[in-house]
Backbone as CSV, one residue per row, in Angstrom:
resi,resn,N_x,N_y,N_z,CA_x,CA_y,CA_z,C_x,C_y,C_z
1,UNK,0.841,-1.174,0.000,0.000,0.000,0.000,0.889,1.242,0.000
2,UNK,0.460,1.855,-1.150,1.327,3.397,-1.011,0.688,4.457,-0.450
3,UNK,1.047,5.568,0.393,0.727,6.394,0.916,0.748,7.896,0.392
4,UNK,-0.072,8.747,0.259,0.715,9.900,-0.079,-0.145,10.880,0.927
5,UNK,1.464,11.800,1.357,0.893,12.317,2.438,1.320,14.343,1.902
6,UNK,0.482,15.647,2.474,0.711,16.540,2.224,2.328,16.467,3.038
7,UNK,3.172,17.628,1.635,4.389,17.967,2.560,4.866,17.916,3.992
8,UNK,4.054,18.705,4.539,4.275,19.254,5.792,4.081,17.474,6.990
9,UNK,2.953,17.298,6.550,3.098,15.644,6.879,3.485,14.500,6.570
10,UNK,4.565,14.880,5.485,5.375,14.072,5.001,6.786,14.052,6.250
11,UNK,6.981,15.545,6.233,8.270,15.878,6.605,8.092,15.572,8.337
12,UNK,6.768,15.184,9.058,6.240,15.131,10.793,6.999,13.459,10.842
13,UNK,6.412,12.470,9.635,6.649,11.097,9.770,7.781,10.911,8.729
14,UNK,8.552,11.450,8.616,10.262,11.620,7.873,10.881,10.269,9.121
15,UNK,11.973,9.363,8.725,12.493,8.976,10.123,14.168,8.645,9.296
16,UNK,14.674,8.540,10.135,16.179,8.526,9.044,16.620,6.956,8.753
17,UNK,17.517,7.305,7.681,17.740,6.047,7.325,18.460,4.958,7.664
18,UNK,18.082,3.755,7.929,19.471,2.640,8.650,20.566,2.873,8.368
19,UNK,21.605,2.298,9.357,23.187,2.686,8.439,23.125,1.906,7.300
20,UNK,24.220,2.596,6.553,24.509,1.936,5.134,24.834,-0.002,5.149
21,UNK,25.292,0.059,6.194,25.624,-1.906,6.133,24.227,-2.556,6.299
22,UNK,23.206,-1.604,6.511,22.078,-2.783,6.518,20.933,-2.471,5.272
23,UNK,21.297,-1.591,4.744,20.884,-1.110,3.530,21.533,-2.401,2.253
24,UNK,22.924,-2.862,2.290,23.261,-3.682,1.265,22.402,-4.978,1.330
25,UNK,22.113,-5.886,0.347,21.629,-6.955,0.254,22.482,-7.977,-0.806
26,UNK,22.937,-9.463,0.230,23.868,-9.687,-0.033,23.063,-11.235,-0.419
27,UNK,24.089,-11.950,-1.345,23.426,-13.397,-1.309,22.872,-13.639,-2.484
28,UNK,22.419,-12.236,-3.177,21.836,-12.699,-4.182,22.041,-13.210,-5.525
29,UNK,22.479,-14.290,-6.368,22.690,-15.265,-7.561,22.668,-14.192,-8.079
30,UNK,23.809,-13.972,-8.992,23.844,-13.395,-10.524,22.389,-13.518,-11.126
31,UNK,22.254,-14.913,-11.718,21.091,-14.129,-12.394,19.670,-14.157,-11.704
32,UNK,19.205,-13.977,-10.391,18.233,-13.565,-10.375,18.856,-11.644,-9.851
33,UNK,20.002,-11.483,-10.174,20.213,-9.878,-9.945,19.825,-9.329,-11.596
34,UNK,20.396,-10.053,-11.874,20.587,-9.755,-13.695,18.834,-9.428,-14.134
35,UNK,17.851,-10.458,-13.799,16.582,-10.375,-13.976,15.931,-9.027,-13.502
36,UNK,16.420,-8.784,-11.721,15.733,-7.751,-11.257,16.109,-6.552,-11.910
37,UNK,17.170,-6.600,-12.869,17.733,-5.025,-12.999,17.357,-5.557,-14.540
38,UNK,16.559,-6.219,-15.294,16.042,-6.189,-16.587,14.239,-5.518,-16.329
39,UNK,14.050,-5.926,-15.174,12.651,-5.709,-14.779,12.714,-4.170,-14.396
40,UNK,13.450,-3.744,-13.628,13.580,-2.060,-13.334,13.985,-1.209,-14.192
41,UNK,14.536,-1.792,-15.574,14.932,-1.420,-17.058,13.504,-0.757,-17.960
42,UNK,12.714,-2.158,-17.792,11.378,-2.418,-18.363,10.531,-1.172,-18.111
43,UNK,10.444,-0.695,-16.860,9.312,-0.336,-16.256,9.543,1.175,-16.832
């Protein structure tokens, strides 16, 4: 579900972002990376 909220209540429920080491995602097979970045190509 996407949300859309006015500015001002965008910026009340703002929260910051995890550190960067938990942001990476690791593990993932060549080609199901190869697929996801043909699909985000597509769109």
């Amino acid at each position: 579900m996407v949300r859309v909220y006015p500015p001002e209540e965008a910026v009340k429920r703002a929260r910051p972002l995890p550190p960067r080491d938990r942001l990476v995602i690791n593990d993932v097979p060549d080609d199901e990376w190869a697929a996801f970045q043909e699909a985000l190509a597509e769109a």
